[in-house]
C-alpha positions in Angstrom: -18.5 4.8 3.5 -15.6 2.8 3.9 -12.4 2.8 1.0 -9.6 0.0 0.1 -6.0 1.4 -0.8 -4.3 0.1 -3.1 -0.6 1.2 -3.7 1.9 -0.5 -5.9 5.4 0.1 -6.8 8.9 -1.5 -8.6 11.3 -2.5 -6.2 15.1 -2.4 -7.1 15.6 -6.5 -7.4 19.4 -5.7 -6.0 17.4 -4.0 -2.7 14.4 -6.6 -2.6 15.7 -8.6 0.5 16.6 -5.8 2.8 13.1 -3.5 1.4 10.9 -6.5 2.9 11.3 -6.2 6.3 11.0 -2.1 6.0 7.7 -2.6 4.2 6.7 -4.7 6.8 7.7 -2.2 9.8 5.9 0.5 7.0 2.6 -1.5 7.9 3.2 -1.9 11.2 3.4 1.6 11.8 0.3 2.6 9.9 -1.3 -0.2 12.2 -0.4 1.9 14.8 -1.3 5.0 13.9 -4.6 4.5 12.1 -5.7 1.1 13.2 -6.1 -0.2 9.5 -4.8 -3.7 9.3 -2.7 -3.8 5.7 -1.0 -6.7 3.5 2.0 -6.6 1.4 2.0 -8.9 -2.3 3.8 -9.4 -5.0 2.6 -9.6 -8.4 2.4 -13.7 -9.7 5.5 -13.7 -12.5 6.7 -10.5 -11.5 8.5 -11.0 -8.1 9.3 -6.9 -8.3 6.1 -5.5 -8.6 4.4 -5.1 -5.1 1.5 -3.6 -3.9 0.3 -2.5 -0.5 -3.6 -3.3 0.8 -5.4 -1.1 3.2 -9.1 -1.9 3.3 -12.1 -0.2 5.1 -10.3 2.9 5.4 -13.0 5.3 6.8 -11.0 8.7 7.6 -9.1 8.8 4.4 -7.4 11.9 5.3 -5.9 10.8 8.3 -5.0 7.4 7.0 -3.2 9.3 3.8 -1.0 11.9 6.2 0.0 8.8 8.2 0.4 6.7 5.3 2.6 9.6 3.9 4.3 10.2 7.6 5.2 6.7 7.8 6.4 6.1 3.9 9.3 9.4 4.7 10.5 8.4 7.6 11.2 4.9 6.7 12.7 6.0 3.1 10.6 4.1 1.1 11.8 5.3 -1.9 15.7 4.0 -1.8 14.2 0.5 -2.1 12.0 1.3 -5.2 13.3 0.9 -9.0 15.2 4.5 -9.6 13.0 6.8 -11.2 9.8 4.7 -10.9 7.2 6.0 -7.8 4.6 4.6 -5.7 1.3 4.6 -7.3 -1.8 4.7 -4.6 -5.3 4.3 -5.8 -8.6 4.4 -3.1 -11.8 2.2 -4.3 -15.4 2.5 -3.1 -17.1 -0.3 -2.8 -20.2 0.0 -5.3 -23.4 1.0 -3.7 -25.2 -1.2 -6.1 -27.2 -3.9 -4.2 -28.3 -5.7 -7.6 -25.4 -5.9 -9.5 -25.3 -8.6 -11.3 -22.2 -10.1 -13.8 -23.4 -11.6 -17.0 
């Protein structure tokens, strides 16, 4: 069974412009290492709020150490709001083939 990553954090708005790019080389380098494809966005009326996508994740354990490799040696945290983290939550897709929304 495959996962989706979801990790969001509060960038300092003074540190936005230069944190892009090293988010962007974060992704890269997680590319690299795991093979899993992610996205950066920003939350619609919050420009500071951004979150990280990883989907169909399959060795989550591997994918988490690199993720965590990747997130130190670029110093993630400098660009982030002071004292707020990175928040990472992992989804399952539901098994349920007859779901339905009412």
């Amino acid at each position: 069974m495959t996962c989706s990553y979801y990790i969001y954090y509060r960038v300092d708005p003074a540190k936005a412009a230069a944190c892009e790019p090293r988010i962007r080389e974060l992704i890269a380098a997680v590319r690299k290492a795991t093979g899993i494809a992610g996205q950066l966005m920003k939350k619609r009326g919050e420009p500071n709020l951004w979150m990280e996508v990883y989907e169909k994740v399959v060795d989550e354990s591997k994918f988490e150490w690199q993720l965590a490799e990747a997130v130190a040696r670029i110093n993630v945290q400098e660009f982030l709001l002071p004292g707020t983290p990175r928040h990472m939550e992992c989804f399952e897709r539901s098994q349920s083939l007859n779901h339905s929304v009412t």
